[in-house]
Legacy VTK file of the C-alpha trace (Angstrom):
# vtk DataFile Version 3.0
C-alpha trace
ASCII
DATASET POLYDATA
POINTS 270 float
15.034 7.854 24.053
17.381 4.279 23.812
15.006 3.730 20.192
17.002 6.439 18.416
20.564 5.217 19.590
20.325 2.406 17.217
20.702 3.642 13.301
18.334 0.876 11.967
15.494 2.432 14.227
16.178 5.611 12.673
16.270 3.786 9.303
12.895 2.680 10.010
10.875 5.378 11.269
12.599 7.880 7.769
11.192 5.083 5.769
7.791 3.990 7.619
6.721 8.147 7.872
7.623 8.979 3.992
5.466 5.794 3.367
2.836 6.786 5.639
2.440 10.111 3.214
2.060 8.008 -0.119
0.159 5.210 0.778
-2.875 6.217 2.014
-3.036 8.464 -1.033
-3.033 5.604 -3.545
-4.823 4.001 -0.744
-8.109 6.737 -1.001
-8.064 6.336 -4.944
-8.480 2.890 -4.791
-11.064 2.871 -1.720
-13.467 5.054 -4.179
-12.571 2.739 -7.113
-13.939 -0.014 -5.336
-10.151 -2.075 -5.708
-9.499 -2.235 -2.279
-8.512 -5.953 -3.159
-6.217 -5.015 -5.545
-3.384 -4.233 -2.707
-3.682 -8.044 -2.145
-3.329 -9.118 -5.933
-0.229 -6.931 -6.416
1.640 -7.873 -2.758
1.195 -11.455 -4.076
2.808 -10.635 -7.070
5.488 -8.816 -5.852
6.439 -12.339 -3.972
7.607 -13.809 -7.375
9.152 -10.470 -7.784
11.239 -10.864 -4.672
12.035 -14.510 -5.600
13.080 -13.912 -9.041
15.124 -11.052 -7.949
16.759 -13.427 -5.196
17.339 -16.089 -7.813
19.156 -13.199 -10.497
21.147 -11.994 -7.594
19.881 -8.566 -8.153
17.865 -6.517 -5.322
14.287 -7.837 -4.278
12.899 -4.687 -4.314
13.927 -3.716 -7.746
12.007 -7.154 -8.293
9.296 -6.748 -6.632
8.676 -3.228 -8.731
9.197 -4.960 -12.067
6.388 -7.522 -10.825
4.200 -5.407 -9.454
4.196 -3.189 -12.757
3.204 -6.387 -15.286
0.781 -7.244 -12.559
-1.171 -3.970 -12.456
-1.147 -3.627 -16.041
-1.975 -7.387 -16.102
-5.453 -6.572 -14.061
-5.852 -3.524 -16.335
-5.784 -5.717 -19.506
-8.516 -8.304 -18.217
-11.010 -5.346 -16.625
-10.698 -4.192 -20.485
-11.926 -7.459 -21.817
-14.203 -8.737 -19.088
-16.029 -5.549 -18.166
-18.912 -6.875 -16.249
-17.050 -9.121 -13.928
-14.133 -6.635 -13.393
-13.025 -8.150 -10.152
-12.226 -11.309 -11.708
-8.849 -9.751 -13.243
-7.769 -9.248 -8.906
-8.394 -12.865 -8.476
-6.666 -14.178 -11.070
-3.821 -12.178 -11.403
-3.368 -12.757 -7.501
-3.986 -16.471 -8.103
-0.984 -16.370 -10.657
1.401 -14.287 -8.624
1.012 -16.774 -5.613
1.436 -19.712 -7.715
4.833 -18.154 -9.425
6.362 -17.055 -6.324
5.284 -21.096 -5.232
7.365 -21.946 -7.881
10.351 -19.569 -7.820
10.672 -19.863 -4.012
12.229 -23.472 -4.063
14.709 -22.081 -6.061
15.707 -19.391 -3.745
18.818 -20.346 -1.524
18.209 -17.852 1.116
14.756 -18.780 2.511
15.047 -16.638 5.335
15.641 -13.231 2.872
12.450 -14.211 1.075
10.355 -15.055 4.300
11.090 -11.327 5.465
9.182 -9.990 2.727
6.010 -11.841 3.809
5.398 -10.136 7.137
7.633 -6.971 6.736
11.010 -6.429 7.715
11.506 -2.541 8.401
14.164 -2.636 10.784
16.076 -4.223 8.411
16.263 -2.125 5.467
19.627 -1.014 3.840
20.312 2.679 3.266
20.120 1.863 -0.932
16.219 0.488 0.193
16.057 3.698 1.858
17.024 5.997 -0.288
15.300 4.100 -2.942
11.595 4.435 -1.117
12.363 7.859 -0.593
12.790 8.240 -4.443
10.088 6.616 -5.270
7.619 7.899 -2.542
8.675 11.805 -3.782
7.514 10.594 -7.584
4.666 9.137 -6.170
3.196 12.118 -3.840
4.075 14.595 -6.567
2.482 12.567 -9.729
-0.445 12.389 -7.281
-0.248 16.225 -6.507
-0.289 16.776 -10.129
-2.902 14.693 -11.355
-4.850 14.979 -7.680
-8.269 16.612 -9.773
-7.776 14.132 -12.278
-7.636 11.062 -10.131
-10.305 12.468 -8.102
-13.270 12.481 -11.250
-12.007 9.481 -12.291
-12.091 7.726 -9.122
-16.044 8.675 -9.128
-17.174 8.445 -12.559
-15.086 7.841 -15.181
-17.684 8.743 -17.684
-18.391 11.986 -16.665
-14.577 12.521 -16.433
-14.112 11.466 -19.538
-16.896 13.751 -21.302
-15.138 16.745 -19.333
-12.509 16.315 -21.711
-9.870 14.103 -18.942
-7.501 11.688 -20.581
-8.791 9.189 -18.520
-6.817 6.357 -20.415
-3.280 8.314 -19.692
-4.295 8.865 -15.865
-5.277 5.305 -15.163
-1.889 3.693 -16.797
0.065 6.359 -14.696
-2.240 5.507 -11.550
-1.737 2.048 -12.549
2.353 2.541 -12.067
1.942 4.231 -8.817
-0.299 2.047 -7.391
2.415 -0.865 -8.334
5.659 0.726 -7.088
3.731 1.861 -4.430
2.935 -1.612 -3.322
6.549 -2.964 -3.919
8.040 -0.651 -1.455
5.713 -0.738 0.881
5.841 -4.999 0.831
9.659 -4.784 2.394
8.130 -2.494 5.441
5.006 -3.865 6.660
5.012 -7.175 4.191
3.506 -8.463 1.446
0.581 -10.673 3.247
-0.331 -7.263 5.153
0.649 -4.229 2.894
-3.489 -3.629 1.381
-4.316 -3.148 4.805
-2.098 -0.289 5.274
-3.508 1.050 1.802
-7.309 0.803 3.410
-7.356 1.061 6.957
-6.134 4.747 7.293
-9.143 5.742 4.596
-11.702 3.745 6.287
-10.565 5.545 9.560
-10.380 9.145 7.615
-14.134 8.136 5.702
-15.707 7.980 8.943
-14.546 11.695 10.118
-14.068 13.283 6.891
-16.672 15.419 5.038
-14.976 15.907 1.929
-12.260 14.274 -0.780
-9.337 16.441 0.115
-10.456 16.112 3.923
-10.400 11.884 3.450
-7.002 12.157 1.812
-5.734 14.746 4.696
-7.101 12.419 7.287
-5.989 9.549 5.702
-2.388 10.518 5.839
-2.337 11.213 9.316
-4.099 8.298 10.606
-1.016 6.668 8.256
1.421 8.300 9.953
0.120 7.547 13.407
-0.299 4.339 13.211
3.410 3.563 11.354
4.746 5.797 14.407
2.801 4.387 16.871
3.112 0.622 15.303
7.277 1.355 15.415
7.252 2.696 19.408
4.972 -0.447 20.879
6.845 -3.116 18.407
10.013 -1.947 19.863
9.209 -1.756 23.685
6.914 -5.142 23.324
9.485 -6.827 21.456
6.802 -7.526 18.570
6.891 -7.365 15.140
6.610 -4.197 13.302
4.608 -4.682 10.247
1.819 -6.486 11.846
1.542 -4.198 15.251
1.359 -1.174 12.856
-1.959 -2.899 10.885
-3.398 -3.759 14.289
-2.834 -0.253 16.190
-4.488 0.781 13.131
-7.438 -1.795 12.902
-7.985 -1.284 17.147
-8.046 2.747 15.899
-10.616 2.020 13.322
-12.962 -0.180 15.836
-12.329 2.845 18.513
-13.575 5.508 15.889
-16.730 3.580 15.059
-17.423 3.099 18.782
-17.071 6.593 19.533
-19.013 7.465 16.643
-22.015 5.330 17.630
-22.205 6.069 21.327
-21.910 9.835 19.934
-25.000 9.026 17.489
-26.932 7.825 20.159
-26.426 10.882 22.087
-27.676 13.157 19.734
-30.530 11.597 19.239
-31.123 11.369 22.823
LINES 1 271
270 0 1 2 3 4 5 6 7 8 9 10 11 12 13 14 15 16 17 18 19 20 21 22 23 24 25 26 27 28 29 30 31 32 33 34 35 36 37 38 39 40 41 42 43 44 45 46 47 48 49 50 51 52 53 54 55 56 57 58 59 60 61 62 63 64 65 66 67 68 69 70 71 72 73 74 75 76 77 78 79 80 81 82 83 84 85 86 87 88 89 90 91 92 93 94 95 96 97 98 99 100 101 102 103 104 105 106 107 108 109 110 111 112 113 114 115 116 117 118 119 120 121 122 123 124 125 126 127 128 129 130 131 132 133 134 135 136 137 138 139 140 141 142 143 144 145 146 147 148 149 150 151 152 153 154 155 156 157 158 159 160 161 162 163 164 165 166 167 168 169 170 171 172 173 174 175 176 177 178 179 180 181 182 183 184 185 186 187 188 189 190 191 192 193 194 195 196 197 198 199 200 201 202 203 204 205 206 207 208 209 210 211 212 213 214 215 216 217 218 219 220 221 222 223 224 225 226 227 228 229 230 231 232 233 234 235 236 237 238 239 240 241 242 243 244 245 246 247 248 249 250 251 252 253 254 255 256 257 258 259 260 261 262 263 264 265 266 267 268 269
């Protein structure tokens, strides 16, 4: 097919399927953590990332990762000392990401660099950005692999995890590091305003099919990889762009499954 003859195409769907098998991972762990708004904080933050790393010449990405890091641990910090209103720490460490990357961004010469991280930019990646995600996605999935019965008590009750002897401070600060790089990479592909969606749409698609944790993580993958393949072909042929057609081929798929669900409720019952 004339969408493989062109190497950035290639570049794109290498990077959008490896990410497709780490995000919805993180994705499900933050889902049953009730954080599904943290995706949003840390994309913000990873803006000033991108902008400082513009503004120091170095690569965004490598920015966005050192921003998304201090931001995660950031929310940590403030769950820690405001336990009862928890979700505050998302709000205001997204609130102080947008406002930096405000500020750095009228310092950035290339506007048009930094507006690519907003919406995504996949076709554009270089082959270090490649080879970089695929570094950090193979950390990611295996740290995950690892710690996957870990991560999964801890993601229901801490408590109880905690009493069954887990070191539930050690897995959260690692989680907390995946979940961050995680983000970064994922912000140059589908973009920072839309990268939380990819984190949560694929589990709310596997949580209405799958019966257990390893079957919502399973499911949750695929629907991932899908919709980034799917998102990829009709962006391509439509001429549209590829971060936001992969969230909405994923968002129709979710609406579709609950439809089809319903009507097959209904049935039953009938």
């Amino acid at each position: 097919m004339s969408i493989f003859e062109f190497e950035f195409m290639r570049r794109a769907f290498i990077v959008g399927f490896i990410l497709a098998l780490i995000v919805p991972c993180i994705g499900t762990i933050i889902v049953l953590k009730r954080l599904s708004m943290i995706g949003d904080a840390l994309s913000h933050a990873s803006l000033a990332g991108v902008a400082a790393g513009l503004i120091l010449s170095i690569n965004p990405v490598l920015g966005a990762a050192f921003a998304c890091i201090l931001a995660a641990f950031g929310i940590e910090a403030i769950r820690k000392k405001i336990p009862k209103f928890s979700e505050m720490s998302i709000a205001i460490i997204m609130s102080a990401g947008i406002g930096l990357a405000g500020v750095l961004s009228g310092f950035v010469k290339n506007t048009a660099n930094f507006n690519s991280f907003l919406f995504g930019s996949i076709v554009a990646i270089s082959d270090f950005e490649m080879y970089f995600v695929a570094g950090i996605s193979l950390l990611v999935l295996l740290s995950f692999i690892v710690l996957y019965r870990e991560l999964c008590y801890t993601a229901f009750d801490e408590l109880s995890a905690r009493l069954s002897g887990v070191p539930v401070k050690t897995v959260n600060s690692i989680f907390t590091v995946l979940t961050a790089v995680t983000v970064s990479v994922a912000a140059r592909t589908v973009g920072a305003l839309i990268v939380s969606s990819m984190m949560v749409v694929p589990v709310a698609c596997s949580m209405q099919i799958g019966k257990s944790y390893r079957q919502t993580v399973l499911y949750s993958v695929m629907f991932a990889v899908i919709f980034t393949l799917s998102g990829l072909f009709i962006s391509y042929y439509a001429g549209l762009k590829p971060g936001g057609t992969i969230v909405l081929t994923g968002v129709l798929c979710l609406l579709l499954i609950i439809i089809i669900k319903k009507a097959a409720g209904r049935t039953v019952r009938q």
